[in-house]
N, C-alpha and C positions, 0 to 999 in steps of 0.2 A: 883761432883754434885750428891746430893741424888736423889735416882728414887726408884719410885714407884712400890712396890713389886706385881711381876704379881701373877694373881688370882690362876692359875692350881698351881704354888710350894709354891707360901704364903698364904696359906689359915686362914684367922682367922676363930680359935678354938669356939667363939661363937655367927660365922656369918655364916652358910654358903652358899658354892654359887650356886644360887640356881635362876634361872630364873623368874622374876617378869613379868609375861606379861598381857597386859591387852588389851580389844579391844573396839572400839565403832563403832556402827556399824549404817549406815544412808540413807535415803532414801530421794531424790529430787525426789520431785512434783511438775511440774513446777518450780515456783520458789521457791518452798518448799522443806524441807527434814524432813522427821522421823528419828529420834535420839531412836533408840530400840536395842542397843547393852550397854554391860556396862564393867566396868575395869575388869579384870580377869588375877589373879594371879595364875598360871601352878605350878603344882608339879606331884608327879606319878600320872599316872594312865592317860586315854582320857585326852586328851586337851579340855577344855569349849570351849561352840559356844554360840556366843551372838544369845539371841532371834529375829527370822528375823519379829515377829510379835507384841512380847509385847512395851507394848509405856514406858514401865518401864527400869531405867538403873541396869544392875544387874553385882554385883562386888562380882569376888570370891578369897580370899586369898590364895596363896596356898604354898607359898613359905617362907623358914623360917629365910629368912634375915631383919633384922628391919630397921625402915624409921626412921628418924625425923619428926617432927612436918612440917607441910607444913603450911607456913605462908599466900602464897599468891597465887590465884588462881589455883590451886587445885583440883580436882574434890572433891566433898564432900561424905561423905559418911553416913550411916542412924548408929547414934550413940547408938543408943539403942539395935544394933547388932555388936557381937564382937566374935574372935576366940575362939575355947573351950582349948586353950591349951596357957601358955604366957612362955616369955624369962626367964629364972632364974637370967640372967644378959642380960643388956639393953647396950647396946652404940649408942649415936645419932651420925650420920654421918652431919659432919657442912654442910652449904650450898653451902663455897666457901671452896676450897682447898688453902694450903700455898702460895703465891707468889713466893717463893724462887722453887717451884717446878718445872720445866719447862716440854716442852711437846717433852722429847728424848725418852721417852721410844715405841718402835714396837707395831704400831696398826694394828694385827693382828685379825684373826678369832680365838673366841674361840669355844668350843662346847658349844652346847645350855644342858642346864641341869633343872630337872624340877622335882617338889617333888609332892607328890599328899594330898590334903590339905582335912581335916577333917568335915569341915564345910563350906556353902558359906553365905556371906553376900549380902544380896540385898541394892541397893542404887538407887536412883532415882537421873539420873545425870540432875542439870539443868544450873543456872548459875555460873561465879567460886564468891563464895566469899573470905571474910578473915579470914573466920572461919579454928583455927589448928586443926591438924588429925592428930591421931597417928596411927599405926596400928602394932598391935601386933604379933606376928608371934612363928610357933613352935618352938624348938631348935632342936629335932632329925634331925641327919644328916643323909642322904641316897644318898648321893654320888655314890654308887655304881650304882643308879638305873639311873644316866645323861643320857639323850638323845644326842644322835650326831648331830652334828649344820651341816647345811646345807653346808659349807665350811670349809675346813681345811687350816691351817698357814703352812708353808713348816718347822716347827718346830715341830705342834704334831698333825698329820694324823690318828690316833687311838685310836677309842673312841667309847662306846656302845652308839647305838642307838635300836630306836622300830620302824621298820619298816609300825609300824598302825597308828604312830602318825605322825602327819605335824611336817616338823623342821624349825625353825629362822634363821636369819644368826645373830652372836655376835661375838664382838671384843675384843679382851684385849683391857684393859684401862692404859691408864698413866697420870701422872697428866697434869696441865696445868694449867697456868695464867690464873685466871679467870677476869682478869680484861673484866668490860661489852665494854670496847671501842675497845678491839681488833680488826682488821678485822679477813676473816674468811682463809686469805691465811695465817695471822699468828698461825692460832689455828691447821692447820695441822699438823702431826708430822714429818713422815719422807716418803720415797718415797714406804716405805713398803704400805702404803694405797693402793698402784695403784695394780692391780687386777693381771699385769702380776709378779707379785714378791711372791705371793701366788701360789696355786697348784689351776691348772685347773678344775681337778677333782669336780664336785658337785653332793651333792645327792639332789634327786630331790622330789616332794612332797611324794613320793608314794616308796620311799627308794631308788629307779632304780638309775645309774650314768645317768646323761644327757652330751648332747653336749657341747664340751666348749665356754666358757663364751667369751663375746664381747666388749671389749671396746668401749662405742661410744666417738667419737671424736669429739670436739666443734672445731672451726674458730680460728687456731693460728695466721696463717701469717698474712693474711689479712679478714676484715670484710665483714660481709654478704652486708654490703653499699658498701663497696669496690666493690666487685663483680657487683653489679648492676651497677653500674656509668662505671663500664669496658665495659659489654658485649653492642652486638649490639642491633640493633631495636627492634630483636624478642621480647626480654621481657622489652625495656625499658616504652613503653605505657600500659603494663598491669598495673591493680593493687598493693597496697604493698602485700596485701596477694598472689596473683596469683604469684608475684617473690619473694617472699620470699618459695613458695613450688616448683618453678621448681628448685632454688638451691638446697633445702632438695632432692629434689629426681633425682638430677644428680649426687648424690652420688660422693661427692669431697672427693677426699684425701687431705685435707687441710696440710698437713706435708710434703707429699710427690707432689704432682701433682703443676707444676707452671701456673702460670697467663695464658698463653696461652694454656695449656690443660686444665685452667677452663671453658677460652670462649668457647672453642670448645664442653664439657658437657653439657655446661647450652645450647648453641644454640641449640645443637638435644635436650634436654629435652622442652627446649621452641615450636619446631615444635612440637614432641611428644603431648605434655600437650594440648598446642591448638587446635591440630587436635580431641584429646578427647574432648575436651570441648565443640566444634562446634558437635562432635554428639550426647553429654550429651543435648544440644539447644536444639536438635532436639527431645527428650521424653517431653511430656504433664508435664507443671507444677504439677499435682499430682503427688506423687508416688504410682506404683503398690502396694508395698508394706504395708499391713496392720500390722504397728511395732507398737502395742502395750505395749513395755515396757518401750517407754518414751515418749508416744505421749499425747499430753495434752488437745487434742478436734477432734472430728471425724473429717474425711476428708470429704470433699464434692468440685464439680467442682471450681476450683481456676478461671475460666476463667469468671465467672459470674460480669458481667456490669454492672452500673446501667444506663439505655438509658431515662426514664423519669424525674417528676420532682420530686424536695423535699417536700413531703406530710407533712414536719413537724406540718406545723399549721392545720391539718386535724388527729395529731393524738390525744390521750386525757389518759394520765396516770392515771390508774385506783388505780397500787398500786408499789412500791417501797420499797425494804428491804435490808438488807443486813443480812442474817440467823447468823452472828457472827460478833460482835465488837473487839473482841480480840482473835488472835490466833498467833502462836509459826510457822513462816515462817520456823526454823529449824529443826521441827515434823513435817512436812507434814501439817503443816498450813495453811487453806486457808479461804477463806469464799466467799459462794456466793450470786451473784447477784439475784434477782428475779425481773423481772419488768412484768406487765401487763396493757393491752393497747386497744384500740378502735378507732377503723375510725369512723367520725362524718360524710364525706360526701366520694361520689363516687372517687373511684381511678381507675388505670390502672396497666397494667401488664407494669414493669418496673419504676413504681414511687417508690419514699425509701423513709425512716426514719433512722436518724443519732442521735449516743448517743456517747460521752467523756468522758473516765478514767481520775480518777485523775493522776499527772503528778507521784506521790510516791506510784499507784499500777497500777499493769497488767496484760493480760488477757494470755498473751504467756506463762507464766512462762518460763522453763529455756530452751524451744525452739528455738532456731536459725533461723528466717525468712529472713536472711537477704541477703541471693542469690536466694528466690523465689521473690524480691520485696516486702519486708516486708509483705507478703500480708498471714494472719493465715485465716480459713473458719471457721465460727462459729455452730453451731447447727441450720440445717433445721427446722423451724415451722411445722409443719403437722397438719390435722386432726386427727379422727380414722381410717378413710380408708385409708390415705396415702397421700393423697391427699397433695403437695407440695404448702402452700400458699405464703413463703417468704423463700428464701436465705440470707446467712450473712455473713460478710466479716470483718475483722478486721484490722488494717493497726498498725503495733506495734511500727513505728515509731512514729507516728502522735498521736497514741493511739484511733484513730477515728473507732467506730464501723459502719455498715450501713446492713439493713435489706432491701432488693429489693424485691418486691411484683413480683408473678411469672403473668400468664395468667388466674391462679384459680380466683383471685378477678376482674375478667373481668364479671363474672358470680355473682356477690353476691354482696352482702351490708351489714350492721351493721358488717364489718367485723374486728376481738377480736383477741386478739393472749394472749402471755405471754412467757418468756424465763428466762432457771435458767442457768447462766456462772460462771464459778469458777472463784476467783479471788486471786489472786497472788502476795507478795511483788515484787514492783520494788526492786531488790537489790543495786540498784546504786543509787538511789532517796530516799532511803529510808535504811540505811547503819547501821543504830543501832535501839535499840527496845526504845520504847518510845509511843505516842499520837501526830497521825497524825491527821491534820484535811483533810478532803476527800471531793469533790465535784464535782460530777456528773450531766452532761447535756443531759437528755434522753429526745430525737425530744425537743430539745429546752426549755426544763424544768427544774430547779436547782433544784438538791437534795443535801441538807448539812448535814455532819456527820461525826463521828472521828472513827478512827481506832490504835487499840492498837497493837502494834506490839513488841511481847514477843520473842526476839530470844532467844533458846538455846544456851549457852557459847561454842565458839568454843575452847576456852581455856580449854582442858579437858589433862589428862594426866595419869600417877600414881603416889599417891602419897611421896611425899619425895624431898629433896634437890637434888637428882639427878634422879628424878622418869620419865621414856622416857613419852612425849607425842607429839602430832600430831593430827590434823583433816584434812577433807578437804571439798570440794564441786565441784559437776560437774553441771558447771555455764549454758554450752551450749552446747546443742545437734545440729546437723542440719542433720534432717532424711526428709528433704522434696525436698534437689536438688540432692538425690541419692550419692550425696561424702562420705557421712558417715562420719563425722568429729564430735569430741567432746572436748571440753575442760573442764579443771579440775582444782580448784584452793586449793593447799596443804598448810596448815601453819605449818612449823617444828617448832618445839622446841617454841611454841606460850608464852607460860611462863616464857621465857627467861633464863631455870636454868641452871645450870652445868654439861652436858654431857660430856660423855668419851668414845670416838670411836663411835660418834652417825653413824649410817646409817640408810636410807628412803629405804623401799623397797616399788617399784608400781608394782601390781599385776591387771591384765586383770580380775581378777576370786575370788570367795572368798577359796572355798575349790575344787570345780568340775569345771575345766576352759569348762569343755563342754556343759554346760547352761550359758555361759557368748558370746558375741559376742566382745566384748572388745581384741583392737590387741597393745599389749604392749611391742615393741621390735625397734629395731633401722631404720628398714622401717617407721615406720607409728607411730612415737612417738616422738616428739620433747619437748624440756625443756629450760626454761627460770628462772633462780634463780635470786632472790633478798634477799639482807640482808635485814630486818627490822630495820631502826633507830630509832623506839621508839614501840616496844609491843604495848603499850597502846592505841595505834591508830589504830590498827589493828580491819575493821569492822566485827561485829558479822556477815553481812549477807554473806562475803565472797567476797564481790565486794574489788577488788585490780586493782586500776588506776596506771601502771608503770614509771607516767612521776608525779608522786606524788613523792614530794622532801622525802617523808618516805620510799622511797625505793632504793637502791642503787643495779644495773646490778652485779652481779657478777660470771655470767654465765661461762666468761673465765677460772674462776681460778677453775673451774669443768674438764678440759679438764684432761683426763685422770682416772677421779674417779666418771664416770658413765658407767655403764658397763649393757649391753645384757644379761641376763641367757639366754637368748633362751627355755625358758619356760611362754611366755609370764608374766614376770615380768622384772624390772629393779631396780637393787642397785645402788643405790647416795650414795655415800663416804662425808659425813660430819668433821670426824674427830672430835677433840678435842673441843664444843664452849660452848658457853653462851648466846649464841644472838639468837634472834626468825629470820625465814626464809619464803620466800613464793616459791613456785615454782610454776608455770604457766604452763601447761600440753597441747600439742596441741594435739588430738591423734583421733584414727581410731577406726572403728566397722567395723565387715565383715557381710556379705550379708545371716547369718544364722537365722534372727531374735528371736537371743537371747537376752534378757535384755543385757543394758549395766552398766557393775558387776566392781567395783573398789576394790582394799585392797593398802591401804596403812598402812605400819607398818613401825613404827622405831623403831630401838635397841637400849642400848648405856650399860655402866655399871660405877658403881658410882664407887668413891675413892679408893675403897677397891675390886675390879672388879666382884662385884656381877651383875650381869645381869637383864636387864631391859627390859620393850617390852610391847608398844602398839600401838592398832593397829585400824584402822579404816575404817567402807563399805560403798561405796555410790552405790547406786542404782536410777533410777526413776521410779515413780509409775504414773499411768494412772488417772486423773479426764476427765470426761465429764462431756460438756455443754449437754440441751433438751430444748426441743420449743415446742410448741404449739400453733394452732388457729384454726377459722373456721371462714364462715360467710353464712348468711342467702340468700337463693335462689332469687334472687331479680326477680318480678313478672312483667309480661311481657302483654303487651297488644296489640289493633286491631287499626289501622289506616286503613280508607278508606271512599270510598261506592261509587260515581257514575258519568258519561261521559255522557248526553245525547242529542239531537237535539233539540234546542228553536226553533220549526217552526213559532214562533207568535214573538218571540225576544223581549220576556216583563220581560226574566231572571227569570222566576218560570217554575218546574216540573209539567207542567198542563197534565191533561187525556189526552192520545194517542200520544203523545210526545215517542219517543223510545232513545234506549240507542245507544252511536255510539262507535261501537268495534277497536280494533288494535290502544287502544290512549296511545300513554308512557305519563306514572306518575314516575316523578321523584322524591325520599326521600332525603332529606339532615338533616345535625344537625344544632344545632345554628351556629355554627362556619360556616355554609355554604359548609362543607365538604359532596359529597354525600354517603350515604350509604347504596343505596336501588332502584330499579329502577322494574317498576311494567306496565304491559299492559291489557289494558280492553277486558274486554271476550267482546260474539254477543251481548250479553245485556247490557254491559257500566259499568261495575262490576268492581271492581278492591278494591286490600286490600292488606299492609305490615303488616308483624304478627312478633310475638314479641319483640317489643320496651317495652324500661325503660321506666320510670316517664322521663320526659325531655323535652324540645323545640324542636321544629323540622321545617320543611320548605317542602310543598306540591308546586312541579308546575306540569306543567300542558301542555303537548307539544299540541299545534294547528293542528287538523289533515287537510289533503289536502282538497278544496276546502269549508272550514270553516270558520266562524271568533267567535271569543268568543261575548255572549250577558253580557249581560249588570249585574254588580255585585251586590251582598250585596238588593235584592231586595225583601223582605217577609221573611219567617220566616227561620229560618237557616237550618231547615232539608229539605226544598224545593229548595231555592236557589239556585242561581249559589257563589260560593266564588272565582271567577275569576281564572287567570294564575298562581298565585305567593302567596302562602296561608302558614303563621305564624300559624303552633298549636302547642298547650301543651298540653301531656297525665299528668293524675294523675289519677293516682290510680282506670282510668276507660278506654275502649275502646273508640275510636274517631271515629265515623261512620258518620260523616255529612260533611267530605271535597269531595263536589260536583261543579262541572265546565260545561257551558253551553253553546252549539255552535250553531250554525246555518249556514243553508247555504249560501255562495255568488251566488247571480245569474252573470250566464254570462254575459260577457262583449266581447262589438263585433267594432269595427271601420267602420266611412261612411266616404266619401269623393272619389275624385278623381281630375276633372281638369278641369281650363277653360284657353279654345285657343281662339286666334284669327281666322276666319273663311272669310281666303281674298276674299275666292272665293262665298261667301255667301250661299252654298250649303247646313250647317247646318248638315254636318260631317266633322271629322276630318281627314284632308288629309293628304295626306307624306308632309312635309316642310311647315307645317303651325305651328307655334311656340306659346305655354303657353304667359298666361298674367300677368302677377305678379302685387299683392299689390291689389286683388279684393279681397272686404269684402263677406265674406259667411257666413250668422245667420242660426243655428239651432234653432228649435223651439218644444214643445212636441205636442201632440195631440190637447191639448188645445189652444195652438196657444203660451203660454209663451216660451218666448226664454229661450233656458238654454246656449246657447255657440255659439259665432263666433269665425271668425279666418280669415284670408288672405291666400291668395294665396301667394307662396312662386317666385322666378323668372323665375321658369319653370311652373308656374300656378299649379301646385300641391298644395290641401288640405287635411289635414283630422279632422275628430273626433274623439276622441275615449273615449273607456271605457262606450261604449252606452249598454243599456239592453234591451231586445226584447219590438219592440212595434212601434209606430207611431211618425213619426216625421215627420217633415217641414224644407226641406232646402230652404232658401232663396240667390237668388246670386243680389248682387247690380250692377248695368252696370256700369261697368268703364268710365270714362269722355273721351268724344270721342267716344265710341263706341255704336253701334246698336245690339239688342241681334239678333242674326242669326232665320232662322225658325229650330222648332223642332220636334224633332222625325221623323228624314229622313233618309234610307238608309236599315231601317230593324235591325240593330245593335246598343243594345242601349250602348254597352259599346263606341261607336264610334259615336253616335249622341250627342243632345244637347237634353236636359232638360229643358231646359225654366229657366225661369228667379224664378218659384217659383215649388219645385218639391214636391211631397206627397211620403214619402217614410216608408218602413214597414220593421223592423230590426225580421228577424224569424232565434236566434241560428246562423247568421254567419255573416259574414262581408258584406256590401253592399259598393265596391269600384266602382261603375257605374255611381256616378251623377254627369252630365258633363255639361257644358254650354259654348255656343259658341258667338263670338260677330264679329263683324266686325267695318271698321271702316266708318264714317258716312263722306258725299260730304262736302267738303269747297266750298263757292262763287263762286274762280276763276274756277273751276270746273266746275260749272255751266253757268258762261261766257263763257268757251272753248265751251260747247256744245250747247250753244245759238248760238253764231256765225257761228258755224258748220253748225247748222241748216237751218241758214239765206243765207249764203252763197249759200249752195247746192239748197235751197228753189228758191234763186233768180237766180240761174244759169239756173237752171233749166227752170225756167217758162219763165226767158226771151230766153232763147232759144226756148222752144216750139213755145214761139209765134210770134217770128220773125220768125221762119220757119214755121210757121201757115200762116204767113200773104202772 
């Protein structure tokens, strides 16, 4: 079998090899990222930093091995700039290597070697097209001047390096079937890839040896499902993600350790986790933390409600823009919102106004809300003094925004605001650049308009048939439920070309890991690879759905050739391919609030084992939202004026008339709700002060021994306006709700009783007994009756509700009886009154008038005592006068 003659002993004479590395370096904004690094080809001397601020891609040649024509997605480069030095002789390197070649040859570390390049070329990287590139390159060889690669092969351990310069890791290369159908376990070579067949030993950014290197190990025996379906309760009710990170961090020896020292792991990680979790509940939706280096809108109280109602149709869009129609989601492209607005009529503290993102942009960008409750806090309105008029809230699921009016608009009217939000590709709604059309609903209002969405190529590389390239994106932060969790979406080998001993290195940092907060190591770093089954599907915005039939899991056949440096970076062992890749990054920040700093580089080296390298930053940058409002003092007016005595009860304020003090005046609003309660001074005075323009409701409490006169009687500032009094303020003081009382005159009761009087004495005796069912008429002065009544069956009557002064009682004699004599005995509450009594009510009760009857002789009555008479008459006399004679 022919094989491919390694680079260190077969050097071609007018190649040489000579490290080709390039970088791109990118910044997420939200959903955005700035593309401000560009390709850079290393030869002696410093190593090139891509610009961390120009928006410009700058590409520097510097190495003097030649490319081929790169035919298809490429990065491009600016053709009117070219090396000052060319080849004397040219060889294109094909695209694909022999078939017959196979992939036996040791894919080893080489040393990284690097020439120092004469001139640089600037290029603006944007999208890839199909336009070819050649790139010309010196011939001087200066081999001697190679940098030592960051690892050595257990073959050749010795080799200059420059301790100033950062070093790559590179691999010998051998060939390899380039057929594109391969998978990617057939494109490995031999077991040499795996890290422990190499030399420990690595030099680290800064020259020093560092700690030895870490295999991470993926899930042989059994699956991360397996696991779950095993263990018990603890973790089967959680989430996928909450069990999917107690197994990560029960640290399985998946090789080693059996099924039943896994349950027994994951259950103490399951207690563990949970117990943290329940006291992570327990900190305020906000975080302390003010992390500025990927937060996308100030913080403000998360806990804010809205408790009123929707003032939608009370608010009035004054103006509507969007300050860019077209911008570049992958530069830090964003464009914002501006709306401005007006209350037409009175609100409250706690009423809102609600606006709708289109479903293909967002306000979150590449924040993570999704363990605070989806719930992002938008920019406070203020005034100039501070003054809090509205809060905002955004719900990034729903995409629903809402502004909650504070207690300041409780106080004011004509009240105006305005608010500018950044706005941000949906990456998943919106997954390639093109003409959206965009339609926003602010309080109820359509706004229609299109938005052009220009991504940057994530298809960037070096160029040439075997030229490394790679990007990435860090899709999602979550810095608001204190986990510190970030994810990262890398595309290998995006172009799909011919690599040779590719490997991904993920670094936490780009050159100083100690302004980076990023934690890249086998604790807090998890990895998900997929093949790509078609490049060309692969979205420009970075959104990768893994249950999309364009991807195929091939995470397992990784076990063994990803490995720890313990320098907060991690090498992916690629091997020999031709296919594009994605790898899905779950991964950590620590509590230093450092930006969170990514490098991904890949290496690989072409046919002829000249070395390759680029590499790529991501960082996030900060957009703030701003608010504003105010509103106008709403002016406040007099309700009142007077309580006084109607001695004539004709309901007008006539001369001498006084005020009567200690009256509650009670305020309500239309709704009948009170919200004011007022007492009249000695003079009858009374006044609520500061009320709105509005309807309101005056009563009016009756004070003791009063009655209200008579309403609505003359002119209205004299008047009485009775108990219960409907006003509206406008825009003046209400000084005429006056109320008019008078006094009740006393009310006093007469009566008493009328007996039978057996003994006809004309008082009442012990066991003489009431007459019931006798009529008794009252009468006044005049002699008009105002009331009778009867006698109840104990001969008790009364009258009442009498007012001082003259009356007449009349008592009618009951059938049968004789009225008794009156006024005997000296005691008139115990005598009889007669049949018609003259009575005088002065301030109290008169229960004294009594009247007595008896009952009158029948016939045989009269017979008894005629006989009686006759008898005795005649007994009498005839005895006399027989004894006379």
């Amino acid at each position: 079998m022919k094989k491919k003659p390694k680079s260190r002993s077969g050097k071609i004479d007018f190649i040489s090899n000579k490290l080709n590395k390039y970088s791109i370096r990118k910044f997420t904004v939200g959903t955005a990222s700035i593309l401000v690094g560009a390709t850079l080809l290393f030869g002696l001397g410093d190593e090139a930093k891509a610009d961390e601020v120009s928006n410009e891609d700058l590409v520097k040649a510097q190495s003097k091995s030649s490319q081929n024509d790169e035919k298809s997605n490429d990065i491009n480069g600016d053709n009117s700039s070219t090396l000052t030095e060319e080849l004397s002789t040219e060889e294109k390197v094909t695209e694909k290597a022999s078939l017959e070649k196979e992939s036996t040859e040791e894919n080893t570390l080489e040393d990284n070697v690097t020439d120092e390049v004469s001139s640089e070329e600037p290029v603006i990287e944007e999208k890839s097209t199909e336009e070819n590139r050649e790139v010309i390159l010196p011939t001087e060889k200066t081999n001697q001047e190679d940098k030592a690669s960051e690892k050595f092969t257990s073959e050749e351990s010795s080799t200059e390096k420059k301790a100033s310069e950062p070093v790559s890791i590179e691999e010998n290369i051998t060939s390899v079937n380039q057929t594109k159908e391969q998978p990617i376990t057939e494109e490995k070579t031999t077991p040499e890839l795996e890290i422990e067949n190499s030399r420990n030993e690595e030099v680290s950014i800064d020259g020093t040896s560092s700690t030895q290197a870490k295999v991470i190990d993926q899930p042989t025996n059994f699956s991360e499902e397996d696991l779950v379906n095993e263990v018990d309760d603890k973790i089967k009710n959680l989430s996928d993600d909450d069990r999917k990170l107690i197994i990560y961090n029960a640290k399985i020896n998946f090789k080693e350790d059996s099924l039943e020292d896994v349950k027994k792991k994951i259950s103490l990680e399951a207690i563990r986790y949970q117990s943290k979790k329940i006291d992570k509940n327990k900190v305020p939706a906000t975080t302390s933390r003010n992390y500025t280096g990927f937060r996308a809108v100030p913080m403000v109280d998360t806990n804010t409600e809205a408790s009123g109602q929707n003032v939608n149709d009370k608010v009035v869009i004054n103006n509507f823009n969007l300050d860019k129609r077209k911008f570049d989601p992958n530069q830090s492209g964003f464009t914002n919102m501006n709306v401005s607005f007006r209350i037409t009529d009175s609100i409250k503290e706690g009423d809102y106004f609600t606006f709708d993102v289109p479903n293909n942009l967002s306000l979150d960008g590449d924040i993570d809300y999704s363990k605070v409750g989806y719930q992002m806090n938008l920019a406070k309105l203020k005034n100039e003094n501070g003054d809090i008029i509205a809060t905002g809230t955004y719900n990034t699921k729903t995409k629903q925004g809402k502004y909650i009016f504070t207690n300041f608009v409780n106080e004011k009217e004509k009240v105006k605001g305005s608010f500018e939000i950044p706005i941000f590709t949906d990456r998943k709604e919106s997954p390639r650049s093109g003409n959206y059309p965009v339609s926003f609903n602010i309080a109820g209002k359509r706004f229609n308009s299109t938005i052009n969405l220009d991504y940057s190529s994530p298809f960037a590389g070096v160029p040439g048939a075997n030229g490394a390239n790679i990007s990435s994106n860090i899709n999602k932060i979550d810095n608001k439920s204190g986990e510190r969790t970030y994810k990262q979406v890398i595309y290998v080998n995006p172009l799909a070309k011919q690599l040779y001993g590719s490997n991904v290195n993920v670094k936490g940092y780009y050159d100083d890991p100690t302004v980076s907060s990023t934690l890249v190591n086998s604790d807090n770093t998890r990895y998900k690879i997929y093949e790509v089954i078609n490049p060309n599907l692969l979205n420009e915005s970075y959104f990768v759905d893994p249950n999309d039939g364009n991807f195929k899991d091939v995470t397992a056949n990784f076990n063994g050739y990803i490995t720890d440096n313990n320098d907060n970076s991690t090498d992916i062992k690629f091997g020999d391919i031709n296919k594009a890749y994605v790898i899905l990054v779950d991964g950590h920040y620590d509590e230093s609030e450092n930006d969170v700093l990514t490098r991904v580089t890949e290496t690989n080296r072409d046919y002829y084992g000249n070395p390759s390298s680029f590499y790529w930053d991501n960082r996030n940058i900060l957009r703030f939202g701003s608010g504003n409002g105010d509103g106008e003092n709403i002016p406040k007016y007099n309700l009142g004026d007077y309580v006084w005595e109607d001695t004539n009860k004709d309901g007008v304020q006539d001369e001498g008339e006084k005020g009567i003090g200690n009256v509650t005046v009670i305020l309500k609003d239309k709704d009948g709700q009170e919200i004011g309660r007022a007492i009249t001074d000695e003079s009858g005075k009374y006044i609520f002060r500061g009320l709105k323009n509005g309807d309101y409701k005056v009563e009016f409490e009756t004070p003791a021994g009063y009655k209200p006169t008579i309403e609505n009687n003359g002119d209205d500032a004299k008047d009485s306006d009775g108990l219960n009094v409907n006003v509206r303020i406008q825009d003046a003081d209400n000084m005429t709700i006056d109320s008019g009382f008078y006094k009740e005159k006393p009310k006093y009761n007469l009566g008493d009783y009328v007996w039978e009087d057996t003994n006809k004495d004309g008082v009442q005796d012990e066991g003489e007994k009431g007459i019931g069912n006798v009529t008794v008429i009252l009468k006044d002065k005049d002699g008009q009756e105002i009331a009778r009544t009867t006698t109840d069956e104990t001969g008790k009557y009364i009258f009442r509700e009498l007012e001082n002064g003259k009356y007449t009682v009349e008592f009618e004699t009951p059938q049968g009886y004789t009225p008794t004599v009156k006024d005997q005995g000296g005691n008139d509450e115990k005598d009889s009154d007669g049949l018609k009594v003259e009575v005088t009510i002065n301030d109290e009760d008169d229960m004294s008038i009594d009247s007595g009857f008896y009952k009158e002789d029948t016939d045989a009555d009269a017979d008894s005592d005629s006989d009686s008479d006759s008898d005795s008459d005649s007994d009498s006399d005839s005895d006399s006068d027989s004894d006379s004679d």
